[in-house]
C-alpha positions as CSV (number, residue, x, y, z in Angstrom):
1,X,-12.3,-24.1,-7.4
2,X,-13.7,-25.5,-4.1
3,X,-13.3,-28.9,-3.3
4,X,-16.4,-29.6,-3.8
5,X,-16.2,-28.1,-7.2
6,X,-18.4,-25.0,-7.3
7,X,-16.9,-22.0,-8.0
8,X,-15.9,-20.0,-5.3
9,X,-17.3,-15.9,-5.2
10,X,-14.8,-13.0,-4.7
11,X,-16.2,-11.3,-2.1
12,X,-15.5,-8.4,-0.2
13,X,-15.5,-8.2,3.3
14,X,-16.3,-5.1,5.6
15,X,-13.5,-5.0,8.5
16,X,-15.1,-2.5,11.1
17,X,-17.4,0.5,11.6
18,X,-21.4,0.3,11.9
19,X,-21.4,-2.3,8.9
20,X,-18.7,-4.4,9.8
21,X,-19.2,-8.0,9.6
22,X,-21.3,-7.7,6.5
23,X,-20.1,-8.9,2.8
24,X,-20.5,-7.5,-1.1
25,X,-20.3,-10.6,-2.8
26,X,-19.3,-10.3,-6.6
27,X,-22.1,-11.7,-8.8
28,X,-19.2,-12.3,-11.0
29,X,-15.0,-12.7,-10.3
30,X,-13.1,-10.5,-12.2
31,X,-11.3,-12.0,-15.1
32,X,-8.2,-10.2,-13.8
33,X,-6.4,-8.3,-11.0
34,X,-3.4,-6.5,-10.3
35,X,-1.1,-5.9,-7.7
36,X,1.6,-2.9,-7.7
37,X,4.4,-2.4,-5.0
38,X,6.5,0.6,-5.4
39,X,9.2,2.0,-3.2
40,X,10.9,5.6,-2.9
41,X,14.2,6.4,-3.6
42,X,16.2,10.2,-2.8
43,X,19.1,11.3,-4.6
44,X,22.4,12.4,-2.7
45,X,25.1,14.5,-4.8
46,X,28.6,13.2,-3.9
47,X,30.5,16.0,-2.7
48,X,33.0,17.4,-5.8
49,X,32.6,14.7,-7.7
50,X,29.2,15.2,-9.1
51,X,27.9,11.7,-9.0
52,X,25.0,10.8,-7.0
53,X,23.6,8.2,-4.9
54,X,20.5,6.4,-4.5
55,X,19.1,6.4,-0.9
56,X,15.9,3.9,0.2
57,X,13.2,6.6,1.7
58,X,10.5,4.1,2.5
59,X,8.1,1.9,0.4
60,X,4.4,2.8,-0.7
61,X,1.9,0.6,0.3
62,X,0.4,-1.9,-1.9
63,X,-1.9,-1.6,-4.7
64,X,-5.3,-4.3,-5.8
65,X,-6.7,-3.3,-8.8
66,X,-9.5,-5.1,-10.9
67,X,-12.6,-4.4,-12.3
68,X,-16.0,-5.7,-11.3
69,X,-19.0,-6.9,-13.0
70,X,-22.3,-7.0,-12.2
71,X,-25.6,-8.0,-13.2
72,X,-29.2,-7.7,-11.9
73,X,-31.1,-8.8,-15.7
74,X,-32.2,-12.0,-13.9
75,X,-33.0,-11.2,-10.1
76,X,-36.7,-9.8,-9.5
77,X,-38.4,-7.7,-7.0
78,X,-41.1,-9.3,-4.4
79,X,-43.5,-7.2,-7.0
80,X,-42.0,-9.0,-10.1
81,X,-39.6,-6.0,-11.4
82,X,-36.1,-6.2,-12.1
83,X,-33.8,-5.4,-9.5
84,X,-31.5,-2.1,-9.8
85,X,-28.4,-3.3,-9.8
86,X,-27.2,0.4,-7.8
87,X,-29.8,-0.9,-4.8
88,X,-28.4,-4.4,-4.9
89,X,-24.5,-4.0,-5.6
90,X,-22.8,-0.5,-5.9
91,X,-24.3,1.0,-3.2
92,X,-22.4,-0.9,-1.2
93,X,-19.4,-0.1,-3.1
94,X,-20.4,3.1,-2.1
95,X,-20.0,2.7,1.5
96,X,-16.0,2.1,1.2
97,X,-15.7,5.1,0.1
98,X,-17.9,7.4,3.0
99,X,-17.1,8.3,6.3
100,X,-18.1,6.0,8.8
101,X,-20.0,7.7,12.0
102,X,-18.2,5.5,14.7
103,X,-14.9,5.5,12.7
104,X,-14.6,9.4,11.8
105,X,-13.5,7.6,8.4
106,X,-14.3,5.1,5.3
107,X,-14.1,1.4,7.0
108,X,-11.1,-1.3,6.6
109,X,-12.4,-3.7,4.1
110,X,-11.1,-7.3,3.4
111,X,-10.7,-8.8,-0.3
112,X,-11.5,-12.7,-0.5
113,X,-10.9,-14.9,-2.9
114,X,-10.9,-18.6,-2.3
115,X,-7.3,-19.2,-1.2
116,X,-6.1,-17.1,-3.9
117,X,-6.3,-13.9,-2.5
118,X,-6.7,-11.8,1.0
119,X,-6.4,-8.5,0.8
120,X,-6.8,-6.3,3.8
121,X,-7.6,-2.5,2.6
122,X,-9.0,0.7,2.5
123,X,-11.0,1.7,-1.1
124,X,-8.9,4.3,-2.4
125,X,-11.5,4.9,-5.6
126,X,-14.2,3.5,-7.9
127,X,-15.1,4.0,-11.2
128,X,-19.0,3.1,-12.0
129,X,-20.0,2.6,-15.4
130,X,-23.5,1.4,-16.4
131,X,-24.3,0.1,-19.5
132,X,-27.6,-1.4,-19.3
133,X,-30.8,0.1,-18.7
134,X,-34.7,-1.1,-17.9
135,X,-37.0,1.3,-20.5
136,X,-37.7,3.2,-17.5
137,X,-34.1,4.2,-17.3
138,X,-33.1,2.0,-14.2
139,X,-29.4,0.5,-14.4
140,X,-29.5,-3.4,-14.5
141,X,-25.7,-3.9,-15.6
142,X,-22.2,-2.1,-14.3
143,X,-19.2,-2.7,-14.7
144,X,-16.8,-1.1,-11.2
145,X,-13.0,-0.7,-11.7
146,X,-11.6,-0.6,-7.9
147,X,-8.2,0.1,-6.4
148,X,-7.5,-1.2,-3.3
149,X,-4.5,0.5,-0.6
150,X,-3.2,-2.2,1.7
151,X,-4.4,-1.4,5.2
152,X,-1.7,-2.4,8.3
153,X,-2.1,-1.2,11.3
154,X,0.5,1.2,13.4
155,X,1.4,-2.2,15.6
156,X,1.9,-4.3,12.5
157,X,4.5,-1.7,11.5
158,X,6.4,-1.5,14.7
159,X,6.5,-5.1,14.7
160,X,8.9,-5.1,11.9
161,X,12.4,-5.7,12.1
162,X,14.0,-2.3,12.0
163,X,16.9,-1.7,9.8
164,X,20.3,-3.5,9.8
165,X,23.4,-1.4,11.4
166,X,26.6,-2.4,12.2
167,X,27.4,-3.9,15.6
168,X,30.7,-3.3,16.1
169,X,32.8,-0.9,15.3
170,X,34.7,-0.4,11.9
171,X,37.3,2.1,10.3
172,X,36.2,3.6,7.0
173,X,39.2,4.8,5.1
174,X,38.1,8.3,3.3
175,X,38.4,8.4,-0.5
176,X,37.6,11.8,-2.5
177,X,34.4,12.9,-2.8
178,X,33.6,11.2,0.8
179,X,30.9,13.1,3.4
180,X,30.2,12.3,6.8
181,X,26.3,12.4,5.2
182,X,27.1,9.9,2.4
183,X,29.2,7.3,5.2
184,X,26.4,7.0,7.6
185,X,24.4,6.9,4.5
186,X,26.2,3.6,3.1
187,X,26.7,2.2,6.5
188,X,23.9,2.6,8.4
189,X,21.1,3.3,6.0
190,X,20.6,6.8,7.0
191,X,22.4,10.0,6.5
192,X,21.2,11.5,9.3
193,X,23.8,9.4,11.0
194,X,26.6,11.3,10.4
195,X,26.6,13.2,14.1
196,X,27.1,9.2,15.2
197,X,30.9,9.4,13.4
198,X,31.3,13.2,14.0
199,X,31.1,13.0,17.8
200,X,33.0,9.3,17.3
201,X,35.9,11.2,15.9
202,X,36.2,14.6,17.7
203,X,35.1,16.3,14.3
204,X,33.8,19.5,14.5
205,X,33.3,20.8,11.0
206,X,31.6,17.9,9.5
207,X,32.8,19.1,5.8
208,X,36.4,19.2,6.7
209,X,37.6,15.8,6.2
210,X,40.2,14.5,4.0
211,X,41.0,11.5,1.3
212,X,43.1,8.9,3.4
213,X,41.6,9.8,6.6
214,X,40.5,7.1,9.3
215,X,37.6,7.1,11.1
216,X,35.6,4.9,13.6
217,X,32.2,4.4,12.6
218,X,30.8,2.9,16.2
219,X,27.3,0.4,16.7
220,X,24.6,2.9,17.1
């Protein structure tokens, strides 16, 4: 609610491109919405001792999902006839999901609601159902089910604080079943790494290294 006590639209807002600026406001807000997050995971096998570990990849982007309602039964034409609710509403859906001439691609849109919810995104897909009809066959009622992608921008992502590593050096005591690839893994978040603590250490064949062994594992 706003403070002055009407109720405030969900709207969606169009970022950029030859429409940008302009707003689909919902007729009705949905009853619901959803929001998934989901990250990645690869599997290591431990060398010999057939267990495995669980490395972070990267995380997905985020998901807004709801469905939308509208409604064109009471909104007329200048010539008295009832408004098609594709003309007024999901035609503009419609233009989230084609290719915008300046951009070369479907805009950046913006999801509003109140203070409840901004959600900067691209349209991933929509699902149009109509289920009323004017006896001439025109659509007056749909019902759209959306998904949303979050939408961040290549700066936003480098402005992110990049991965802890260690900033001094340590000794990691080998215990069977050890790799160089499964060290760096655990200590610097990437098992790619592993040339760090190879060169460290004068090791040459990465996959000769022994239970009880010491080695430096130095700040990258």
């Amino acid at each position: 609610m706003s403070r002055s006590g009407t109720l405030e639209k969900a709207q969606i807002m169009i970022v950029n491109g030859k429409q940008g600026g302009e707003t689909i406001e919902c007729s009705f807000n949905p009853n619901s919405y959803t929001i998934e997050k989901s990250v990645n995971y690869g599997e290591m096998k431990a060398t010999g001792s057939g267990a495995s570990i669980m490395q972070f990849v990267d995380g997905n982007a985020e998901r807004l999902s709801m469905e939308l309602f509208f409604d064109t039964t009471d909104e007329l034409e200048a010539d008295g006839a009832t408004v098609d609710v594709r003309e007024r509403y999901t035609k503009h859906i419609d233009t989230l999901l084609s290719v915008d001439g300046e951009l070369h691609a479907p805009p950046v849109c913006r999801f509003v609601w109140g203070d409840g919810i901004t959600f900067t995104a691209l349209l991933e897909r929509a699902n149009k159902q109509f289920t009323k009809f004017l006896p001439s066959g025109v659509p007056i009622r749909a019902r759209v089910s959306v998904v949303f992608t979050e939408y961040k921008t290549a700066d936003y992502h480098k402005s992110e604080v990049s991965p802890e590593s260690t900033d001094k050096t340590k000794v990691w005591t080998v215990t069977e079943g050890d790799t160089l690839w499964l060290i760096a893994s655990e200590e610097y978040g990437d098992p790619s790494h592993w040339r760090t603590i190879a060169e460290k250490n004068d090791i040459e064949n990465p996959r000769a290294i022994a239970a009880g062994e010491r080695l430096e594992l130095p700040p990258l």
